[in-house]
C-alpha positions in Angstrom: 111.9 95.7 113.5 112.7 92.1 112.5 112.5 90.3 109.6 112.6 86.5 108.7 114.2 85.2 105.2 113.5 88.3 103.4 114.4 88.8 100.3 116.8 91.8 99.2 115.7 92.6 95.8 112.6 90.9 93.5 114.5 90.7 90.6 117.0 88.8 92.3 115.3 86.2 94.0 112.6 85.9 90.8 115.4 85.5 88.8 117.3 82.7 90.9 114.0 81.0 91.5 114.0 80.6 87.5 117.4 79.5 87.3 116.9 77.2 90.0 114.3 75.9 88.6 114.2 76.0 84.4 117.8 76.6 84.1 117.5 79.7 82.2 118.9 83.1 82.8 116.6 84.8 85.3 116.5 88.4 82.9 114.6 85.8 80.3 111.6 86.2 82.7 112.0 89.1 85.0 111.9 91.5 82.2 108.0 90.4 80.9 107.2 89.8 84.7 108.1 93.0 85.8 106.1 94.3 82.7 102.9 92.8 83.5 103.3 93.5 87.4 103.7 96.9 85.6 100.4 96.9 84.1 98.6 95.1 86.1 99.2 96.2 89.6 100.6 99.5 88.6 103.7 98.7 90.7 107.4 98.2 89.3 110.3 95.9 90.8 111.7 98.7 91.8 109.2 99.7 94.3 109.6 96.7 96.6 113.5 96.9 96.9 114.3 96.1 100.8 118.3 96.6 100.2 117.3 100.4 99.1 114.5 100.7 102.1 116.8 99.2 105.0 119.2 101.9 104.8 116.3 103.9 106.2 116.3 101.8 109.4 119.0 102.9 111.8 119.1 104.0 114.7 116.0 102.2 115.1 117.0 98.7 115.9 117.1 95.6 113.2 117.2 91.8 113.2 117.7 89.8 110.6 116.7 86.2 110.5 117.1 83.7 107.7 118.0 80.0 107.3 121.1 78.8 106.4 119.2 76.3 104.3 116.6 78.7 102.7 115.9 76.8 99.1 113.6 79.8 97.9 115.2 83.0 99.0 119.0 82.2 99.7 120.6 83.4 102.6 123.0 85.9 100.8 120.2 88.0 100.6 119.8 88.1 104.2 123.8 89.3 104.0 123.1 92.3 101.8 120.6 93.1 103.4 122.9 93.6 106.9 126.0 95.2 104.8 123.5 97.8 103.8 121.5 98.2 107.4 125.1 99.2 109.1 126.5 98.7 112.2 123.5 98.1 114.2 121.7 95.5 112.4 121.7 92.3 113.7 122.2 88.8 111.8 120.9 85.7 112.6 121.1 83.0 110.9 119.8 79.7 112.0 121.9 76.5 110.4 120.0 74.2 108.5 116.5 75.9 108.8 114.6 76.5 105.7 112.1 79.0 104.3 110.6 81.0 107.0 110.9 77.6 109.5 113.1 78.8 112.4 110.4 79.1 114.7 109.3 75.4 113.7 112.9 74.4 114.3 113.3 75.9 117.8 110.1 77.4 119.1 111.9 77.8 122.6 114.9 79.5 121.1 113.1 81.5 118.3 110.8 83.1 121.2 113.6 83.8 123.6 115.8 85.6 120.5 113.0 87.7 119.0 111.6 88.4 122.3 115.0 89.7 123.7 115.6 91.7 121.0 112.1 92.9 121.1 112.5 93.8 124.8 115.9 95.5 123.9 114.5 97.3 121.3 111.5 99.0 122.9 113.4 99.8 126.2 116.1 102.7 124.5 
């Protein structure tokens, strides 16, 4: 399985986006947002929590790709979500590569990495 600037928790990354953005503390809006996601969708935060679900993975194999320069999920999400994947979870993180844009950056190198570990992965 890979993954590619994936956030760790909703909460988290809704509320930095509205600290990043309005300056106020993210709770302010997470609380009503998470209300009418409630209502709405019938789905809470805490049903899309990756930092829970990754536990899950091992043994099956696990790379983590992010950006370094990731401006809308930041890349200490991407570091959670390793800590809590164990040993056998791989991290990559690409320097100065934004939002979901390593492939963009280096298509070559991109290719070569997932495919490897793809290749790795599905030959245990």
């Amino acid at each position: 399985m890979c993954t590619d600037c994936a956030f760790d928790d909703p909460r988290r990354v809704l509320g930095q986006g509205v600290w990043r953005t309005l300056r106020i503390p993210g709770p302010v809006l997470t609380a009503p947002v998470g209300a009418v996601l409630a209502l709405r969708a019938g789905a809470r935060f805490s049903d899309f929590r990756p930092l829970e679900a990754v536990s899950r993975i091992p043994p099956r194999p696990l790379l983590l790709i992010h950006g370094a320069a990731d401006a809308s999920v930041p890349v200490d999400h991407a570091r959670r979500l390793h800590r809590a994947a164990g040993p056998g979870a791989e991290l990559w993180i690409q320097p100065g590569v934004g939002h979901c844009a390593g492939y963009h950056a280096d298509r070559e190198g991109y290719v070569r990495r997932v495919g490897g570990f793809l290749v790795d992965a599905l030959s245990r």
